[in-house]
C-alpha distance (Angstrom), angle and dihedral (degrees) to the residues before:
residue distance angle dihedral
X1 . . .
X2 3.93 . .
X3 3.79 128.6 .
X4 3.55 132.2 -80.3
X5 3.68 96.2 -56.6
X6 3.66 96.9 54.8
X7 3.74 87.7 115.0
X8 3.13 103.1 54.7
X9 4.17 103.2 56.9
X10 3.39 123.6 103.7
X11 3.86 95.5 -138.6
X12 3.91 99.2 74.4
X13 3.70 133.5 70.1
X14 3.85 131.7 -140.0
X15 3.76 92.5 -78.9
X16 3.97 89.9 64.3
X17 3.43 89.1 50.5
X18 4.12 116.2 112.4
X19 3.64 115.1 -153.6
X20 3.46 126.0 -142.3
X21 2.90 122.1 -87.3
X22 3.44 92.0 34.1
X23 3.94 114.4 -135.1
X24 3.72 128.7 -164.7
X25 3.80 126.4 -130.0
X26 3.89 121.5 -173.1
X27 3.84 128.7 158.8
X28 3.65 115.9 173.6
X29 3.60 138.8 86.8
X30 3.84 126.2 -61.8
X31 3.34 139.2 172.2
X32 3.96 151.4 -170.9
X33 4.10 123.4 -143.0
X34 3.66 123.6 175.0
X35 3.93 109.8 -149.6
X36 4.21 104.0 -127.3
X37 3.75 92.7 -124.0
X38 3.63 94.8 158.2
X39 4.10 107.6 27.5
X40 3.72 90.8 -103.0
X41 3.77 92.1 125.9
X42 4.09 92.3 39.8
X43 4.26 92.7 50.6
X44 4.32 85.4 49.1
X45 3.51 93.9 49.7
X46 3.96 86.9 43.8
X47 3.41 95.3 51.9
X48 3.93 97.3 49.7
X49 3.98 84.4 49.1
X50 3.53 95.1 56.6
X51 3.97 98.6 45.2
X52 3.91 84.6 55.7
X53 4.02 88.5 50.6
X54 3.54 85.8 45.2
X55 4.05 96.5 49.2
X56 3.72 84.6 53.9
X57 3.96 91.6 61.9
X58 3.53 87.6 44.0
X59 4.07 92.2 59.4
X60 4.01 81.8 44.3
X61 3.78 90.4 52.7
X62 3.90 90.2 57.3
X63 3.49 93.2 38.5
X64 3.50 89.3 62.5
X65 3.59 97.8 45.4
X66 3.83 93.0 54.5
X67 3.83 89.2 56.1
X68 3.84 93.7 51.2
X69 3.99 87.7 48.3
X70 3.63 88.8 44.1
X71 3.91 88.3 50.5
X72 3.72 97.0 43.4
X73 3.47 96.6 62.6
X74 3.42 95.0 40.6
X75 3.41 85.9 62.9
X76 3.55 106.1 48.5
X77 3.81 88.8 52.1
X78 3.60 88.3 60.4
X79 3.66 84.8 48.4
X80 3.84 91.2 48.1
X81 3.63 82.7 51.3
X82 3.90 98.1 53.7
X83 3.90 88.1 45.3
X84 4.22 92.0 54.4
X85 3.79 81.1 54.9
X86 3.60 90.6 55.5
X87 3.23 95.6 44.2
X88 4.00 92.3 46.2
X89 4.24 86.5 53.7
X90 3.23 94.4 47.6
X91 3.54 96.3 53.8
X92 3.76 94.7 46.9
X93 3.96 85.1 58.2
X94 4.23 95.9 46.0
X95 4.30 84.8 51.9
X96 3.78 85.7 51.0
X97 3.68 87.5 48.6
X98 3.73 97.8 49.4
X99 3.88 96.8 39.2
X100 3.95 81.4 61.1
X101 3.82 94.3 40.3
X102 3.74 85.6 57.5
X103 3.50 102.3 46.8
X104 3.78 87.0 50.3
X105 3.96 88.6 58.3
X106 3.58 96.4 54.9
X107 3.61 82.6 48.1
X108 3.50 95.3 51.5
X109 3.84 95.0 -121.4
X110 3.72 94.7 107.6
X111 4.02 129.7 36.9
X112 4.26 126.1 -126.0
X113 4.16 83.2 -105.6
X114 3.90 82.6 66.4
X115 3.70 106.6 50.7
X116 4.04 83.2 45.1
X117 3.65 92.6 46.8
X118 4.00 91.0 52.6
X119 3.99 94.7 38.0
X120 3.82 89.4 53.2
X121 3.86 95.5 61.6
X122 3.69 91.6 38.0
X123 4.37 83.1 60.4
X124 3.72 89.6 47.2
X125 3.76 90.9 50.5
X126 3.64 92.7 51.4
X127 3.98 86.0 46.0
X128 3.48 87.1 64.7
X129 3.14 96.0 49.1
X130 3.67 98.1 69.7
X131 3.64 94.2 39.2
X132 3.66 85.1 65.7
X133 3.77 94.3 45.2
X134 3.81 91.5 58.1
X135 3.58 93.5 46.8
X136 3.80 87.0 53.4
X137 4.07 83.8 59.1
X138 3.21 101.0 48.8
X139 3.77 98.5 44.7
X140 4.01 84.5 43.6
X141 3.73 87.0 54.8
X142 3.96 90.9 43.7
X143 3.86 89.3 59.7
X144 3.43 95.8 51.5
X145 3.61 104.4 52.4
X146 4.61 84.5 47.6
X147 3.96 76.9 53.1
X148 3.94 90.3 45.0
X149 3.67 95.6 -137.1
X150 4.19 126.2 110.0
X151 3.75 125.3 -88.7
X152 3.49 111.4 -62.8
X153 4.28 140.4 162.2
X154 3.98 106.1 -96.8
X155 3.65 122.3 -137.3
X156 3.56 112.8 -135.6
X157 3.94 143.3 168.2
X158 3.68 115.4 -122.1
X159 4.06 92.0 -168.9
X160 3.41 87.8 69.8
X161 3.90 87.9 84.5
X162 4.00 87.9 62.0
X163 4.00 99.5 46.5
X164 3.88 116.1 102.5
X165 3.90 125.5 -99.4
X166 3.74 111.8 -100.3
X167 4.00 110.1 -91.4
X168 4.27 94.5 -109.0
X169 3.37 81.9 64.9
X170 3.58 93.0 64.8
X171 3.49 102.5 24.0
X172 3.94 103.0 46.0
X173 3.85 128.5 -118.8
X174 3.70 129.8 -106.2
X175 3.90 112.4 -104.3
X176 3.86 84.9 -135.2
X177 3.70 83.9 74.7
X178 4.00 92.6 67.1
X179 3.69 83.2 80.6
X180 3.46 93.3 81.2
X181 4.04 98.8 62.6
X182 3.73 105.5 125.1
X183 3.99 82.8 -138.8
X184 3.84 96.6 50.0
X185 3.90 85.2 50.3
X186 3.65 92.4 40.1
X187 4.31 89.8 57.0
X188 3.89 85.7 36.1
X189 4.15 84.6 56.9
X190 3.83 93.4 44.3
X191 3.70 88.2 48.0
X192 3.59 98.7 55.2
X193 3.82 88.5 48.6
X194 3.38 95.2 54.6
X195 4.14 92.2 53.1
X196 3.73 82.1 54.3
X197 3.62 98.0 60.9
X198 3.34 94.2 38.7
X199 3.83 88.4 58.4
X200 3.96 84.1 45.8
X201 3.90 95.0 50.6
X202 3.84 84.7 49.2
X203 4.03 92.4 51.4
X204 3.70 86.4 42.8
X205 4.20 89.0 75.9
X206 3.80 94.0 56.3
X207 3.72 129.4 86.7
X208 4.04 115.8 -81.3
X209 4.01 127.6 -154.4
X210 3.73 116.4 -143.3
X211 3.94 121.0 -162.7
X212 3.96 116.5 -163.1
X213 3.77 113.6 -167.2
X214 4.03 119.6 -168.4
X215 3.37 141.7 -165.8
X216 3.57 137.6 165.0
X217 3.96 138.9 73.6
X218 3.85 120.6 -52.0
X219 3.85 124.5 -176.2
X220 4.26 135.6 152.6
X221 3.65 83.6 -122.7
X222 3.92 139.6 57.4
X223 3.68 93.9 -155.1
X224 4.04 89.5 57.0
X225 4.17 97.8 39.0
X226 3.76 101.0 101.5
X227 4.00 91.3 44.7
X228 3.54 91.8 131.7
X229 3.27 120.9 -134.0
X230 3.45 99.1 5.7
X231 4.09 90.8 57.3
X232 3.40 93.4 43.1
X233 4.35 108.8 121.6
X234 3.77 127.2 173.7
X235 4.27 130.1 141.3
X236 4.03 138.5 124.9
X237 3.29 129.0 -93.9
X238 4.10 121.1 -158.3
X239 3.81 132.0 -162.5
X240 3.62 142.1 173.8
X241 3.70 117.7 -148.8
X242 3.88 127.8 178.0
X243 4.04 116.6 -174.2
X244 4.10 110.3 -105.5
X245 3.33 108.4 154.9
X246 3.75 100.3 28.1
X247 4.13 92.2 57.8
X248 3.83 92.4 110.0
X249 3.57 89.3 53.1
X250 4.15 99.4 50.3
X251 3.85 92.0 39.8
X252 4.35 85.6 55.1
X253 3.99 90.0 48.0
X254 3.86 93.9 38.6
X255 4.49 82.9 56.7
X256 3.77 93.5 50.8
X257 3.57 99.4 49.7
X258 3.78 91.0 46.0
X259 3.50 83.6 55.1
X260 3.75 94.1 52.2
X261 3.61 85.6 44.5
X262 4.28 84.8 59.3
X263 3.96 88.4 50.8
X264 3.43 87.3 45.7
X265 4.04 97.6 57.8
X266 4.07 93.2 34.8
X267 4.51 86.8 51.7
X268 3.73 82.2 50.4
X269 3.98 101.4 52.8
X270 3.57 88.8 38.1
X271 3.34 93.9 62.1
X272 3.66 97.9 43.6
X273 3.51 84.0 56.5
X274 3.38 100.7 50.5
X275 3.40 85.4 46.2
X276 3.27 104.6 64.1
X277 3.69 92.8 42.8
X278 4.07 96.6 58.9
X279 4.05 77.9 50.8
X280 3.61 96.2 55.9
X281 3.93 94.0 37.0
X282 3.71 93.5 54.2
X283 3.73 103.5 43.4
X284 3.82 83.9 50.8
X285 4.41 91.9 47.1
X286 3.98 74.4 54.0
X287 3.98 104.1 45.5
X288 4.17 86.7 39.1
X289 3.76 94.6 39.9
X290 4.00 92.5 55.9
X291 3.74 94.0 46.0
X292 3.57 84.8 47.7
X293 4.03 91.2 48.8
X294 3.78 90.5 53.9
X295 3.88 91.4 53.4
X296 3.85 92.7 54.0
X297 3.57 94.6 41.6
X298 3.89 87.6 59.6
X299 3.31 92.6 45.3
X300 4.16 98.1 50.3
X301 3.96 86.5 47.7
X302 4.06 84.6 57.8
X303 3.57 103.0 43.8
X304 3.57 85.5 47.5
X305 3.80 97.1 53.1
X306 4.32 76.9 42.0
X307 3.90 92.4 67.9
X308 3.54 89.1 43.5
X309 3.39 90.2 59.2
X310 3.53 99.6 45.8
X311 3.99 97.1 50.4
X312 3.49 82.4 57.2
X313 3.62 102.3 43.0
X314 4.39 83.0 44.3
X315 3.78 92.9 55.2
X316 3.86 89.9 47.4
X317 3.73 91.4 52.1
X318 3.45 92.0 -113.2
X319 3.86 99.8 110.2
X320 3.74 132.4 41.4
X321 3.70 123.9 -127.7
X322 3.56 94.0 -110.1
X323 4.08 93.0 65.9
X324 3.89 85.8 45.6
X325 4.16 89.2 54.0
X326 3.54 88.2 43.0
X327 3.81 94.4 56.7
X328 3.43 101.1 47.6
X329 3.66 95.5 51.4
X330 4.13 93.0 50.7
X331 3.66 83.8 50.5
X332 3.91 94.8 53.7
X333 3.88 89.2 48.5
X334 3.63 101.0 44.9
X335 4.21 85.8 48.6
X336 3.50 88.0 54.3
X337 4.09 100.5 33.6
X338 4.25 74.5 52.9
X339 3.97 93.2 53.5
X340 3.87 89.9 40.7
X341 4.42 82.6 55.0
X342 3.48 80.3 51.3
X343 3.47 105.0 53.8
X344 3.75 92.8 43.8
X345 3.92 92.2 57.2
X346 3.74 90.1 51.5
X347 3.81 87.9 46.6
X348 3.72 85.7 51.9
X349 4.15 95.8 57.4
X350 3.69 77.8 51.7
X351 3.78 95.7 63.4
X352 3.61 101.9 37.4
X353 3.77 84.5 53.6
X354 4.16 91.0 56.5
X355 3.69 86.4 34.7
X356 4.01 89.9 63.9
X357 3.48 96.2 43.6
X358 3.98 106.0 -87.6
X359 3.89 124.5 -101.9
X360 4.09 96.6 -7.0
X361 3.84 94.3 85.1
């Protein structure tokens, strides 16, 4: 624009001019980039693209617990189902056993304690009954507000309870497949991330190089700022900057995230750990658990070959009513101590299936 004199030469008109004091119009575009020298930039944008990978195992990690809550009580209402049908059996036998009782008694083969001996445990039988029924309700109504829809009747297969346990279950699983836990890769995520801004913190001590790129029109006065070409302004400006006075500052940042880089590693091997234990836990629960299934089932096919027995040994005078009683109502709990086995093996495939990450293997 000239030098201090500018306003005083002949040879320029009142466009030329520079008031005092001077102002400075620009409109245009303009622009500051900081060359990545030292990766700083590359380890941020790193980091924030492994949280988001992370956040998606997250939603997978409650994804898969909703399905294994979803499942379990599915389950135990088909167990709840079996049990009613104990329950229902077991009744029919106990009125069989009292219509005989009474006959007896008018006989004079049985005494008044009898018949009220026999019709008391038929009552409590039918007592349970409806204590199962509401518990069916409620765990009806439980599912439907996980599945966010209104109370409704839900269909289920009872020959589920007679299919085979999947083979892993019996065979064992390869600790390889622990990997694929949506929380184990959801601390492996987070871990990664916090190397990256550790790296970044680091980088962040160094020297950085700033570009500034402009473009646009520039003039001293508003009335002469679109005076194309003559307005017209653009060029790059470059500086190197290294922190001084803010050292305190990086060094205090650059300690916490190492320290959430610490977290980070210790929330990983903790969950590999616990991992591998809920592994190990359930495929035992399942190995145990069917042992334990076969043992019951041996023992309800006895006690019900035992009340057999002891109608006939009752009607043959051989037995009193008190033995008879005392069958049927071991009977009734081992069937149902046999469907609670049951339930706890299914619950079991359940686990293991959380325990090795859900749906992914």
């Amino acid at each position: 624009m000239g030098n201090y004199d500018t306003n005083l030469s002949p040879n320029i008109d009142d466009k030329q001019r520079i008031p005092g004091p001077t102002p400075d119009y620009f409109v245009g575009l303009r622009s500051s980039w900081e060359i990545d020298l030292w990766g700083k930039i590359r380890s941020r944008k790193k980091a924030a693209m492994l949280r988001f990978m992370s956040s998606e195992q997250g939603r997978q990690l409650i994804s898969t617990q909703l399905i294994s809550q979803v499942a379990g009580m599915y389950y135990q209402l088909m167990v709840l189902d079996y049990e009613q049908q104990v329950i229902e059996r077991n009744i029919g036998l106990q009125e069989t056993a009292l219509a005989t009782v009474q006959i007896q008694q008018e006989a004079g083969r049985a005494t008044l304690l009898a018949v009220q001996q026999f019709n008391a445990q038929l009552l409590n039988t039918r007592s349970l009954s409806l204590g199962l029924r509401q518990q069916t309700l409620e765990l009806e109504n439980q599912l439907n507000a996980l599945l966010g829809r209104f109370p409704q009747n839900i269909k289920r297969d009872t020959a589920l309870l007679a299919m085979p346990l999947p083979p892993f279950a019996q065979t064992g699983v390869p600790a390889g497949m622990l990997a694929l836990r949506p929380d184990i890769q959801q601390a492996a995520l987070e871990l990664e991330a916090a190397k990256a801004d550790i790296h970044a913190a680091k980088a962040s001590f160094l020297p950085s190089l700033n570009i500034t790129p402009y473009l646009g029109l520039n003039s001293f006065n508003a009335g002469t700022l679109f005076n194309t070409p003559a307005s017209v302004a653009y060029g790059v400006l470059g500086g190197l900057s290294a922190p001084l006075l803010n050292k305190q500052q990086l060094r205090s940042q650059y300690n916490i995230t190492t320290a959430a880089g610490m977290s980070a590693f210790y929330d990983y091997r903790q969950r590999v750990i616990n991992g591998y234990q809920e592994v190990i836990s359930a495929l035992g629960k399942i190995r145990n658990g069917q042992e334990a299934y076969t043992l019951k089932e041996a023992e309800v096919e006895m006690l019900k070959n035992g009340v057999s027995t002891a109608n006939v040994l009752y009607a043959t005078g051989y037995a009193n009513y008190l033995e008879v009683i005392t069958a049927q109502k071991s009977v009734l709990e081992a069937e149902l101590a046999l469907a609670g086995n049951k339930k706890e093996l299914l619950l079991g495939t359940i686990t293991l299936y959380r325990a090795l990450g859900g749906g992914k293997q």
